[in-house]
C-alpha positions as CSV (number, residue, x, y, z in Angstrom):
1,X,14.9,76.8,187.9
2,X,13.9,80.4,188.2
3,X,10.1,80.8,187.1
4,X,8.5,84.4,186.7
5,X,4.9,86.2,185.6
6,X,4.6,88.5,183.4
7,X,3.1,91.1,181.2
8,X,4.4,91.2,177.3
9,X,2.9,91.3,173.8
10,X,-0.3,92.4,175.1
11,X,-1.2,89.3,177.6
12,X,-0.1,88.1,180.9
13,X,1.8,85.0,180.8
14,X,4.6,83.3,182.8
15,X,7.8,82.2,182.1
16,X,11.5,80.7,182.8
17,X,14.1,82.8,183.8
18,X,17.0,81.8,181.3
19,X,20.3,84.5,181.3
20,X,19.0,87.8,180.7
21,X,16.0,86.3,179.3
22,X,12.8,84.6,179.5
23,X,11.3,81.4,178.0
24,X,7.4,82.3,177.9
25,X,5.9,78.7,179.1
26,X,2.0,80.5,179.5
27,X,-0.5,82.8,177.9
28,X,-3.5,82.1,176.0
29,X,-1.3,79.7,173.5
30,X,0.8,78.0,176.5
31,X,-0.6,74.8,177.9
32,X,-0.9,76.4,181.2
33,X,-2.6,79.8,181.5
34,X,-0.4,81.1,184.8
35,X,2.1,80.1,186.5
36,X,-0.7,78.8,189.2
37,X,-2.0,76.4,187.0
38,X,1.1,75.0,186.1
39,X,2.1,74.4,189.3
40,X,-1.9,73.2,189.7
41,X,-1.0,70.9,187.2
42,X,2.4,69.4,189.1
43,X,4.0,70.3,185.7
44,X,7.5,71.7,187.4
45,X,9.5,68.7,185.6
46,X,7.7,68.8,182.5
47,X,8.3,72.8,182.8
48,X,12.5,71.7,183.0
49,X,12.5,69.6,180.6
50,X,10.6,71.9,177.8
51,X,13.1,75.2,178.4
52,X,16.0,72.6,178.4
53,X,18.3,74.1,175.8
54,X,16.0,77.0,174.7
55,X,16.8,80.4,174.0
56,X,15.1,83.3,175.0
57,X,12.5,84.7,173.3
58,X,12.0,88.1,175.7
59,X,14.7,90.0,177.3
60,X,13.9,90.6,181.1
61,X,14.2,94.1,179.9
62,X,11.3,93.8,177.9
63,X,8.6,92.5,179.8
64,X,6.8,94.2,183.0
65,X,6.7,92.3,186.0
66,X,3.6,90.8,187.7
67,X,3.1,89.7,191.2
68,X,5.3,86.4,190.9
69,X,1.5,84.5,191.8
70,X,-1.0,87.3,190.4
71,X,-4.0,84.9,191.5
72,X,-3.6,83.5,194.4
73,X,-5.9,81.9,196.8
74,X,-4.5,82.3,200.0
75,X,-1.9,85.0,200.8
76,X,-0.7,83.7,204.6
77,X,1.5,86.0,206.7
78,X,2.9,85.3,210.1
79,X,3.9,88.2,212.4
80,X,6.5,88.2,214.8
81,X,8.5,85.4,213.9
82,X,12.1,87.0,214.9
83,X,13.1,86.7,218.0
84,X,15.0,90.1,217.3
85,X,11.7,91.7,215.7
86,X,9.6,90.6,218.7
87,X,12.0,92.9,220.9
88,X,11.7,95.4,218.7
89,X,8.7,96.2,218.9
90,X,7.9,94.9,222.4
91,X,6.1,91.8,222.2
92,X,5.9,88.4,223.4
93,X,6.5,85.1,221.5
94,X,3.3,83.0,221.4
95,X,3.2,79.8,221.4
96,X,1.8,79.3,218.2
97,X,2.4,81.0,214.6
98,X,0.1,84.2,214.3
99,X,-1.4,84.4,210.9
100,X,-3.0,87.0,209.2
101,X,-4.7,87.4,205.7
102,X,-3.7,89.7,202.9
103,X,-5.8,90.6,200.0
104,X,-4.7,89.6,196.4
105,X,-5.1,93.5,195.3
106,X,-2.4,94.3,197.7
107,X,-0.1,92.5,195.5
108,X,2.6,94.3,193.2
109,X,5.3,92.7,190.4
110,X,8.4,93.0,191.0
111,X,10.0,96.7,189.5
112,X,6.9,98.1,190.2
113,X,5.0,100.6,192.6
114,X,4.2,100.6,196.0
115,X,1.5,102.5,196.8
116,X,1.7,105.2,200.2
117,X,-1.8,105.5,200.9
118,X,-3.4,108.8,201.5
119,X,-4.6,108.7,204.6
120,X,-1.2,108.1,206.1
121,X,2.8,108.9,206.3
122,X,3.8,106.0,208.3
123,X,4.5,103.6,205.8
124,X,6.7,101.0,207.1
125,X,8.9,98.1,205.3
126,X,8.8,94.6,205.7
127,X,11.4,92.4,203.7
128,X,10.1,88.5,204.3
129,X,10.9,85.1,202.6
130,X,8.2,83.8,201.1
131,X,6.8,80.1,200.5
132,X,4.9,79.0,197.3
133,X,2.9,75.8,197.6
134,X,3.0,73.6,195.1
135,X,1.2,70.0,196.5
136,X,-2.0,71.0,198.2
137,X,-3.2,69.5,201.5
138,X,-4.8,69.4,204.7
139,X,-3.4,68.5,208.0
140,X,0.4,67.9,206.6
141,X,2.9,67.2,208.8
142,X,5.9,68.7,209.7
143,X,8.0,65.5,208.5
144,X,6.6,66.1,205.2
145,X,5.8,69.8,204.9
146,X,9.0,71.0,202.6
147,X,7.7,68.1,199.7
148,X,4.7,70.6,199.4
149,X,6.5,73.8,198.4
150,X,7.6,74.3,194.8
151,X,9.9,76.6,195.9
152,X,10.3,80.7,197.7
153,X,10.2,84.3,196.8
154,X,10.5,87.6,198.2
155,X,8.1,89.5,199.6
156,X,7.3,92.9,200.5
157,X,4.7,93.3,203.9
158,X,3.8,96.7,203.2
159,X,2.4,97.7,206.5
160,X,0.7,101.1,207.4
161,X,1.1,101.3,211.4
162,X,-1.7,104.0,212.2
163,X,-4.1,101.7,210.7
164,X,-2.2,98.2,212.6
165,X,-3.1,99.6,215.5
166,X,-6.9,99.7,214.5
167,X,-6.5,95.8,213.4
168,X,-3.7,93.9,211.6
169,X,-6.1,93.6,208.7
170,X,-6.4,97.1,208.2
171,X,-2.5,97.9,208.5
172,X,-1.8,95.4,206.3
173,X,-4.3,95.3,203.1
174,X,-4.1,98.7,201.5
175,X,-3.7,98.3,197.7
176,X,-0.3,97.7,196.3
177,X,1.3,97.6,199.3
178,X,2.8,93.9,199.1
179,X,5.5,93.3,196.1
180,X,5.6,89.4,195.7
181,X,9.1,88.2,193.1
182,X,10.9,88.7,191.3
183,X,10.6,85.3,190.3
184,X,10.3,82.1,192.3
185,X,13.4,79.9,192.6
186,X,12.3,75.8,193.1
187,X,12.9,73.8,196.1
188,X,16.0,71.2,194.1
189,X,18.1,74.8,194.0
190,X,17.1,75.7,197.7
191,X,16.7,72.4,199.7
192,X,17.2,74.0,202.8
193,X,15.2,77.3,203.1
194,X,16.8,77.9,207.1
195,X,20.1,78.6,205.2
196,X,19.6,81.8,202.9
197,X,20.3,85.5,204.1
198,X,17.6,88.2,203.7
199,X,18.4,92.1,203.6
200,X,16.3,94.6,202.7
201,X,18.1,98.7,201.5
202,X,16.0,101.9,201.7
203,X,17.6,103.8,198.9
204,X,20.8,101.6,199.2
205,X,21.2,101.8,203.1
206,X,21.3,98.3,204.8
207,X,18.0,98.1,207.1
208,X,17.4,94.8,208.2
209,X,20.0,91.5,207.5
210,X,19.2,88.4,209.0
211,X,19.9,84.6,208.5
212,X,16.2,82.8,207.7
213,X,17.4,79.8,210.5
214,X,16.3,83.1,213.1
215,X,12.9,82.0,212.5
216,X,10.8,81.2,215.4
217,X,8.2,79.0,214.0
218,X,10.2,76.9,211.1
219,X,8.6,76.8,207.5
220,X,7.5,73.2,208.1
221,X,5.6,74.2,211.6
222,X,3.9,77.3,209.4
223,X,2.7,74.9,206.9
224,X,1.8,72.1,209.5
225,X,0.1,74.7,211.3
226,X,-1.9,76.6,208.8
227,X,-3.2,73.2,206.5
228,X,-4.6,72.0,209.9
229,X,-7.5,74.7,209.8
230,X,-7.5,75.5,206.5
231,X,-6.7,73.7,203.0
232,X,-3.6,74.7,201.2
233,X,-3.8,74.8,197.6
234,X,-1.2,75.0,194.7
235,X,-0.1,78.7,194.3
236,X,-0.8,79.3,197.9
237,X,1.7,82.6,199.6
238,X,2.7,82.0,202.4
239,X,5.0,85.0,203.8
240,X,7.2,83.5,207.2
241,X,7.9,87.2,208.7
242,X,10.2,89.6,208.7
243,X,13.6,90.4,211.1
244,X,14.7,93.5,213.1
245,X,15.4,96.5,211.6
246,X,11.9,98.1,210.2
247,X,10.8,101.8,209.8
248,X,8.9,101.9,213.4
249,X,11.3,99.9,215.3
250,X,13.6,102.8,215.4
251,X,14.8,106.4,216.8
252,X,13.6,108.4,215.3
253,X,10.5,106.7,213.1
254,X,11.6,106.0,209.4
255,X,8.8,105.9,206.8
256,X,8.5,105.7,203.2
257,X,7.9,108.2,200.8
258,X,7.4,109.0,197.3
259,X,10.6,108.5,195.3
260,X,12.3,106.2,197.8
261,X,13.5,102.7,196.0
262,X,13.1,99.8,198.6
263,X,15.0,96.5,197.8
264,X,14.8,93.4,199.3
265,X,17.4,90.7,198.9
266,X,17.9,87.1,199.5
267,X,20.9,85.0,198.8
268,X,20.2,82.2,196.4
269,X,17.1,84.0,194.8
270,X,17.4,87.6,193.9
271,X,16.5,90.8,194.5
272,X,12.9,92.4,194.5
273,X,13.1,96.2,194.0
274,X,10.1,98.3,194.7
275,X,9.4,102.3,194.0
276,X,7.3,104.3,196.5
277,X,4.4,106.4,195.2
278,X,1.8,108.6,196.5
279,X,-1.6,107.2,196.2
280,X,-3.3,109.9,193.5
């Protein structure tokens, strides 16, 4: 099941992805208001059994994309966790996960803009797979981690890399720097996250490809790791980090710029397609 949010008829809302359509589960007359409460609500089988036979009633054409969670509580990111990416850009693996925090406000739906900031030209790519909590918890272990995701995304970790090296929360939280979709695809189509391929194109050319069982730290360790100092909550992001091949890991440099279109793709869940703007 392929679940989306969404901006149509004048109110956010969420959805099912059915063909080239949508079944709109949420808004202000849906039981559940977003997509986070449904999943708040452990309502995923209910949610499959309501769109069971239904039709459309919104072309994907027709509706404007929001960031897949537009609400979230946590966005969770871990850097460095490809070997190949650590050698890239010249660090060591730790020994632990390395987490940092990204603002909701950074977020951006999926055929939307991503937003150069001003005050820099080296905008770099990121393309990540990306974990949606479903079951919230506190110290969950590894054995039992994957029964507390409702199921992964793409994601975009905008980064600006003047402003990494000043601190990782800098580089990373400009505003609409992070697409998040296009939709989420549930864990009983992806049972085993460590066997899906992610590429991201920069105006069609290939820039990173990489099988997600590269990972250092495994999804289970992340979410092991992070519920043991903080709570994890239904609609919690959790981004697992992103492979070789990014803007500053090569010779020369390549940034983004205004007009580029920036696509990242993973096998079993879709493509999330991004266009690069100059902040006004």
């Amino acid at each position: 099941m392929k679940l989306a949010s969404y901006h149509v008829n004048g109110e956010d809302t969420f959805g099912a992805i059915v063909g080239d359509g949508v079944v709109t589960l949420g808004g202000s007359k849906g039981r559940w208001r977003t997509l986070r409460d449904a999943l708040a609500a452990n309502a995923l089988g209910e949610i499959k059994a309501a769109i069971a036979g239904k039709a459309p009633d919104h072309k994907l054409a027709q509706v404007t994309f929001l960031p897949l969670i537009p609400n979230p509580e946590k966005i969770l990111c871990v850097g460095i966790n490809y070997r190949d990416h650590a050698a890239e850009t010249g660090r060591d693996t730790m020994s632990n996960p390395q987490i940092f925090l990204r603002l909701v406000n950074t977020l951006v739906g999926h055929a939307g803009e991503m937003i150069r900031p001003k005050v820099s030209t080296h905008f770099d790519f990121e393309g990540e797979l990306t974990v949606v909590i479903g079951k919230g918890g506190r110290h969950i272990k590894e054995s039992d981690a994957l029964s507390h995701v409702a199921g992964y995304t793409c994601f975009v970790d905008g980064s600006v890399r003047d402003w990494q090296k000043h601190a990782v929360t800098s580089g990373k939280n400009f505003i609409g720097t992070g697409p998040l979709g296009p939709w989420m695809v549930t864990t009983d189509e992806i049972p085993d996250p460590s066997r899906l391929t992610l590429m991201t194109r920069l105006n069609g050319q290939e820039m990173q490809r990489s099988g997600t069982d590269m990972l250092i730290y495994s999804i289970p360790r992340i979410i092991a790791y992070v519920s043991t100092f903080t709570p994890l909550a239904p609609g919690d992001v959790i981004a697992t980090g992103t492979p070789a091949g990014v803007g500053h890991g090569r010779n020369p440099p390549v940034w983004m710029k205004a007009g580029d279109v920036l696509e990242v793709e993973i096998t079993g869940i879709g493509v999330l397609r991004s266009r690069i703007v100059d902040e006004k």
